[in-house]
KEKE-708704 format. One record per residue (C-alpha): x, y, z. Coordinates in Angstrom, 2 decimals, m for minus. Layout:
BEGIN
<<X Y Z>>
...
END
This chain:
BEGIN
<<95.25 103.92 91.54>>
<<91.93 104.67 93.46>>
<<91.79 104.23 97.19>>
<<89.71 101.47 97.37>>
<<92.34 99.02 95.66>>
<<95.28 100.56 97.63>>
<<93.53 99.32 100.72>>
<<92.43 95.62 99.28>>
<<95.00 94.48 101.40>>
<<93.94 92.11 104.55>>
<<95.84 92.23 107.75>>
<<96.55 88.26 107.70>>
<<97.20 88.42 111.13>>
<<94.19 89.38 112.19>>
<<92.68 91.31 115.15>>
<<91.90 89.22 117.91>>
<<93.07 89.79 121.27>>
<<95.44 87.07 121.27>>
<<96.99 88.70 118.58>>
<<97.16 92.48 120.18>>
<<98.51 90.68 123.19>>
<<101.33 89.02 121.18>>
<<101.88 92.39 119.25>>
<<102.02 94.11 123.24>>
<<104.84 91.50 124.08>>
<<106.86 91.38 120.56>>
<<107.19 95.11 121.26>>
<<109.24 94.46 124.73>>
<<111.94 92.92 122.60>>
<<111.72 95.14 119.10>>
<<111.35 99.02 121.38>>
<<114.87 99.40 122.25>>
<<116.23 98.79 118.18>>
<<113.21 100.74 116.87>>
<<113.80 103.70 119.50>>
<<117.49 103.62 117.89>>
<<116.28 103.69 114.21>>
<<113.93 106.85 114.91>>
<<116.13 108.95 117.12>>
<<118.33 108.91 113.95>>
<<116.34 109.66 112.08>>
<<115.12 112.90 114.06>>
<<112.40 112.22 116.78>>
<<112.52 114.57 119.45>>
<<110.49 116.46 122.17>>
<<107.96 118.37 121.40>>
<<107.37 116.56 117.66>>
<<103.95 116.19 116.23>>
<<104.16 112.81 115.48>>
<<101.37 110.70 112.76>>
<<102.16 106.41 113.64>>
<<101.06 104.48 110.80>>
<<98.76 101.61 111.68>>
<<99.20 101.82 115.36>>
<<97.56 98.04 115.92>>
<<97.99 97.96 120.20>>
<<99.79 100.84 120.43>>
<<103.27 100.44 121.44>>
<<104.80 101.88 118.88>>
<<102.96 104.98 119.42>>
<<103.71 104.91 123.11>>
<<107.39 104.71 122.47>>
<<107.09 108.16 120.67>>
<<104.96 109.74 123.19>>
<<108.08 108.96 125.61>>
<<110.42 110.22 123.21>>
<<108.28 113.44 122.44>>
<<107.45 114.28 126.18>>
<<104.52 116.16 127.26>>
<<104.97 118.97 124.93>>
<<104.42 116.71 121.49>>
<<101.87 114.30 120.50>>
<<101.56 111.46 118.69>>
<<98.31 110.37 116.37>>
<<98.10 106.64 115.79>>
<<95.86 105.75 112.60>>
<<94.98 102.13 112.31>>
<<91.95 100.64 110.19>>
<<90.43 98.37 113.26>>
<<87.79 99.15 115.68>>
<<89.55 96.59 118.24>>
<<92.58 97.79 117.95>>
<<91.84 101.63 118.39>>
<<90.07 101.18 121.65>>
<<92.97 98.57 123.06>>
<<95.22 101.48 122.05>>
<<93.22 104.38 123.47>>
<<92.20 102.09 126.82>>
<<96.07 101.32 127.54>>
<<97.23 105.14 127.01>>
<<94.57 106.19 129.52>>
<<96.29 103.34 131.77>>
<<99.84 104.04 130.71>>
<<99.44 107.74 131.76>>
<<100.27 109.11 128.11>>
<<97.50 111.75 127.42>>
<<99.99 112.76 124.22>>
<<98.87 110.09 122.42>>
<<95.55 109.57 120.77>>
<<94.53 107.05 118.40>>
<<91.72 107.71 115.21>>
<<89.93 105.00 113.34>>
<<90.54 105.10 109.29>>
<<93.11 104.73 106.36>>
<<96.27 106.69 107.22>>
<<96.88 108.22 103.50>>
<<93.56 109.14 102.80>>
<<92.30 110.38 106.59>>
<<92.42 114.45 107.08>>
<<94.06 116.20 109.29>>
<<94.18 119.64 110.53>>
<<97.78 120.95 110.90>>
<<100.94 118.56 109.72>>
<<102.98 116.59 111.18>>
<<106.66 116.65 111.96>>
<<107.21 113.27 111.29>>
<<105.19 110.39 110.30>>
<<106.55 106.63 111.29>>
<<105.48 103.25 110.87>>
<<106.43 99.19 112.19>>
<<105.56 96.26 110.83>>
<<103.05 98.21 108.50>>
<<104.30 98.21 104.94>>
<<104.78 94.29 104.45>>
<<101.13 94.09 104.08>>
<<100.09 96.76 101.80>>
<<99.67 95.77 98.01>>
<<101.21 99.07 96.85>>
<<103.81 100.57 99.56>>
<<105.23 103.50 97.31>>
<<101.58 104.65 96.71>>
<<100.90 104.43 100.03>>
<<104.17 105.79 101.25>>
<<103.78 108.79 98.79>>
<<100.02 109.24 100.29>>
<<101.63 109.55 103.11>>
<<103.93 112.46 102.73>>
<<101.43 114.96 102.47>>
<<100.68 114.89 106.23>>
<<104.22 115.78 106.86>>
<<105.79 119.63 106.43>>
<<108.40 120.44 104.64>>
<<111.20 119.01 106.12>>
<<109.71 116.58 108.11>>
<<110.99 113.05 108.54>>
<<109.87 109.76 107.21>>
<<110.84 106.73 109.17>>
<<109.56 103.00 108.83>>
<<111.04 99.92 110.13>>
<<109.76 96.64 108.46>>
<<110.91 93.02 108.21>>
<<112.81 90.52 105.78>>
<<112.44 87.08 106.65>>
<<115.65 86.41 104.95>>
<<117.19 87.32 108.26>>
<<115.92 83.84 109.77>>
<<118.76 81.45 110.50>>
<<120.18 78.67 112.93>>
<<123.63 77.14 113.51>>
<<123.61 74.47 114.08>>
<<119.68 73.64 111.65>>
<<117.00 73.87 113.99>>
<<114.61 72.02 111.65>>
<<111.52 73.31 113.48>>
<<112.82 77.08 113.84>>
<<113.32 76.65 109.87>>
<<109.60 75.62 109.84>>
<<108.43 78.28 111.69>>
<<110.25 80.70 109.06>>
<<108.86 78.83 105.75>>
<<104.96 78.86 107.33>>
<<105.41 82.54 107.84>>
<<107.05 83.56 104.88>>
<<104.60 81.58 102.91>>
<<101.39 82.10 104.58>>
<<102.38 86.36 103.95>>
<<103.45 85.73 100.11>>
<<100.14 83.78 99.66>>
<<98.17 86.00 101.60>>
<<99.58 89.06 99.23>>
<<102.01 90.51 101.71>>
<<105.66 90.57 101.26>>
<<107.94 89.00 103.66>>
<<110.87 90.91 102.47>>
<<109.64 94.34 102.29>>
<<112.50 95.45 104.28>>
<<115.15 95.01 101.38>>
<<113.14 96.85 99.59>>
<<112.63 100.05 101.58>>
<<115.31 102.19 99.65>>
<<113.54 101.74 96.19>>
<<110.16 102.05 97.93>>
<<111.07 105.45 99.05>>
<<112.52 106.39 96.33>>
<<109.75 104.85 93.74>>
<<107.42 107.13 96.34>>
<<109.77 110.42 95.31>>
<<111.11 110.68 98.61>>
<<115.07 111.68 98.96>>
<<117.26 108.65 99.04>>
<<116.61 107.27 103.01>>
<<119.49 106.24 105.53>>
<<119.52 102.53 106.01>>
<<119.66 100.55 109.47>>
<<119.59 96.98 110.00>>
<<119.16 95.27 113.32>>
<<117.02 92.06 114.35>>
<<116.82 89.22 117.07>>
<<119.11 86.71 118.26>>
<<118.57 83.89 120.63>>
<<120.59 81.35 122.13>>
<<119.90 78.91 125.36>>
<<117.03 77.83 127.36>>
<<113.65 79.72 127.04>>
<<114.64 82.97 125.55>>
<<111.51 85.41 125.22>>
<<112.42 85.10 120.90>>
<<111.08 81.59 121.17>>
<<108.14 82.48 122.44>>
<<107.22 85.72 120.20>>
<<108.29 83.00 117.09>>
<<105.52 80.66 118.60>>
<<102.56 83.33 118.96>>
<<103.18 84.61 115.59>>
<<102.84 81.07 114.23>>
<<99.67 81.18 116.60>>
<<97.91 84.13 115.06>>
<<99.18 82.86 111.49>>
<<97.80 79.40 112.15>>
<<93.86 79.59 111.19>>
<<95.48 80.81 107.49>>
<<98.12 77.90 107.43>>
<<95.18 75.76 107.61>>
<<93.09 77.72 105.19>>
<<95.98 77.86 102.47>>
<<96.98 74.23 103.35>>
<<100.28 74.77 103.97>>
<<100.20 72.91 107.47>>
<<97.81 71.58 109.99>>
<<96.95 72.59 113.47>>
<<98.38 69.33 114.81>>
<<101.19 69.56 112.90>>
<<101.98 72.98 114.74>>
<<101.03 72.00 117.80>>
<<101.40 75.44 118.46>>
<<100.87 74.95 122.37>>
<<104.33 73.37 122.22>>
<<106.12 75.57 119.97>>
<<108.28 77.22 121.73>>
<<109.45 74.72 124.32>>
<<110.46 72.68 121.02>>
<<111.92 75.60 119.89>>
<<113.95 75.95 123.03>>
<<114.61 72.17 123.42>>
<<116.39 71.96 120.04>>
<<118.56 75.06 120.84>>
<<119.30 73.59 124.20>>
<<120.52 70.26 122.88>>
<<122.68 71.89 119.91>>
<<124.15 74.83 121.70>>
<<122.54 76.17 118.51>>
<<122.03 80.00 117.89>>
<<119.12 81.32 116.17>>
<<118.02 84.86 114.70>>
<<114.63 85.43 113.41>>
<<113.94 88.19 111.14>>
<<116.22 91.32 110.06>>
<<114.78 94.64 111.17>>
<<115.54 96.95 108.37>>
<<114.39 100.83 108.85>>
<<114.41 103.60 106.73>>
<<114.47 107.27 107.19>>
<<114.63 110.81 105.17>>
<<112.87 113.86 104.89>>
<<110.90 115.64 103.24>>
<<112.24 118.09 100.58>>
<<111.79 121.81 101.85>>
<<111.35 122.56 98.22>>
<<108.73 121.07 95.77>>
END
């Protein structure tokens, strides 16, 4: 499959700031269970690390502090915006060992390989993940480890209902199927890696859980409807005032208030393995 249609794929949340700030502040709850998914896999100091669309940069920051000052991490992501938010907030973060690079991580060059190569939230939105994912391993040497964390939005549930957290979860899940994404691209990570020739990965599931007044879930639940919400409208599948996205999360927080309810969003599913020292 040629390059150009393994990149057809849009990034339906787009690239405005709003939306690099509410990837900046999703990443204060998801760190801690994506630190855990790639220290089992193998992260460590002094790694050569390649991040996979690196949007803001957190996720590339995270490694930097895992790596320490004698490794370095490369973030790749496909949007002006996002590579200078990224390289601005390293430079203010203190982190020389990470660098960001503009272009299409499977097809970009390198000089030397990586370590390990590791990707969030990156996956879900490309139209051919095992192609990608098998682009992919060529940056890594021999032995080097593979680790991804993506989402299923199967994972979204509240007991007792809360009908509008259940809204927020079909608007998302539908404004990514229609938008060519897959909103369940975590359940799917052991035949993607496989389908890529990769070694069967280890498995880890995690995710968010909320319960009571004004937890910080509600609020990353309402921003993502935020950056989703120009698309709703575009694919018809609800209306701005229908959202009222400005309220979101208070409503959100009202209805678990008044039911005692509990509410998880999606499941966090990684996957890690290695590359084969052997071809």
């Amino acid at each position: 499959m040629s390059t150009e249609k393994k990149h057809n794929a849009e990034y339906v949340l787009g690239h405005a700031d709003t939306e690099l700030e509410r990837l900046i502040a999703q990443s204060r709850i998801y760190d801690p269970l994506t630190a855990q998914v790639f220290r089992d896999a193998g992260i460590a100091p002094g790694m050569q690390v390649l991040d996979i669309g690196s949007g803001s940069g957190d996720v590339s920051f995270l490694v930097a502090r895992m790596i320490g000052p004698t490794g370095q991490v490369v973030g790749v992501d496909r949007s002006p915006v996002a590579v200078a938010t990224a390289t601005r907030r390293a430079l203010a973060l203190e982190l020389p060992n990470a660098r960001f690079v503009l272009g299409e991580a499977d097809s970009t060059a390198f000089e030397e390989p990586f370590d390990a190569v590791v990707g969030r939230f990156v996956l879900t939105f490309c139209p051919n993940p095992a192609d990608i994912l098998g682009g992919l391993v060529r940056h890594v040497r021999p032995g080097g480890v593979i680790a991804f964390q993506e989402v299923d939005l199967g994972g979204c549930h509240s007991t007792p209902e809360s009908p509008t957290w259940s809204r927020c979860a079909r608007w998302c899940a539908e404004a990514l199927v229609r938008s060519k994404a897959d909103p369940h691209i975590g359940m799917k990570l052991f035949a993607t890696f496989i389908a890529a020739g990769l070694p069967p990965p280890a498995l880890y599931l995690h995710g968010g859980i909320a319960a009571g007044p004004s937890h910080p879930l509600y609020s990353a639940v309402a921003e993502t409807v935020r950056s989703l919400l120009p698309r709703l409208e575009q694919l018809g599948i609800a209306t701005a005032s229908e959202v009222d996205v400005d309220t979101l999360a208070r409503r959100i927080s009202d209805e678990a208030v008044a039911t005692q309810g509990t509410l998880t969003w999606v499941s966090l599913i990684g996957a890690a393995t290695r590359k084969p020292s052997q071809p």
